[in-house]
C-alpha positions as CSV (number, residue, x, y, z in Angstrom):
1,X,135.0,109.3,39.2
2,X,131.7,109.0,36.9
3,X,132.3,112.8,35.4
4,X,135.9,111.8,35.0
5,X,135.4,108.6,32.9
6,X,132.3,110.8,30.9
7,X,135.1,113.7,30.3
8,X,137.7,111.0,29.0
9,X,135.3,109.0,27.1
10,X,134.4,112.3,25.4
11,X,137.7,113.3,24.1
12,X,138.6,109.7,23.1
13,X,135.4,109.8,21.2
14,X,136.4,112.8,19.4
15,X,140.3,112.4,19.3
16,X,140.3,108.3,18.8
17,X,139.6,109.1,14.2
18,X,142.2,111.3,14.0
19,X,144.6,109.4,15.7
20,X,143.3,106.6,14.1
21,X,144.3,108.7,10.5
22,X,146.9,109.9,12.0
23,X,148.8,106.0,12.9
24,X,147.5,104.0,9.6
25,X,150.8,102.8,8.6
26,X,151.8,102.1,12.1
27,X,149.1,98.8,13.5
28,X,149.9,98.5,17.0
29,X,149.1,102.1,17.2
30,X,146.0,102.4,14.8
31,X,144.6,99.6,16.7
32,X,144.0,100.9,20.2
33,X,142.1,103.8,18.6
34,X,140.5,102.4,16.2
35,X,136.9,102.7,17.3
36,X,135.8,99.6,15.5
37,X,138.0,97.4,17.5
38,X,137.0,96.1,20.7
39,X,140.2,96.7,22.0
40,X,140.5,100.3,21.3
41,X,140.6,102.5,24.5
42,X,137.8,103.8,23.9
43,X,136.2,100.6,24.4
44,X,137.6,99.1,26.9
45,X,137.1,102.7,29.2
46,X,133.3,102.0,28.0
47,X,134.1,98.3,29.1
48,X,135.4,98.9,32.9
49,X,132.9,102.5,33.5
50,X,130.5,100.0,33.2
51,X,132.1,97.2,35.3
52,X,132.5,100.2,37.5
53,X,129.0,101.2,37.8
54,X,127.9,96.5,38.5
55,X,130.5,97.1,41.0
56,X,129.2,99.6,43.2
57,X,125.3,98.9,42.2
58,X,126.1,95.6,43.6
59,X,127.8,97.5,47.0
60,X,124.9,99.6,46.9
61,X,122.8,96.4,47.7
62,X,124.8,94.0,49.6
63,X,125.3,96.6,52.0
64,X,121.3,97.3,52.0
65,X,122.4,101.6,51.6
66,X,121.1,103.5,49.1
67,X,123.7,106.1,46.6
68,X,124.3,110.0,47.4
């Protein structure tokens, strides 16, 4: 899942300005990939790998096992 997320957040990195460009005239499009807004995709997939990665750190303990 973590190589998936890091392959995704890679293209939106690189894809997110020219879409961005791309969707000026059209806000409710421009928005989700606008980089500077927190509510961009790439952003929020940011937001929830990490929410990810508390979640099973948190496992990790309260089940007293250690990671793969």
């Amino acid at each position: 899942m973590q190589g998936y997320q890091a392959d995704l957040t890679g293209l939106l990195e690189k894809t997110s300005p020219m879409l961005f460009e791309l969707w000026q005239s059209h806000p409710e499009l421009s928005e989700i990939v606008d980089v500077e807004s927190k509510n961009s995709l790439i952003n929020q997939l940011k937001q929830t790998s990490k929410e990810h990665v508390i979640w099973w750190q948190n496992f990790y303990k309260a089940c007293d096992i250690r990671p793969l």
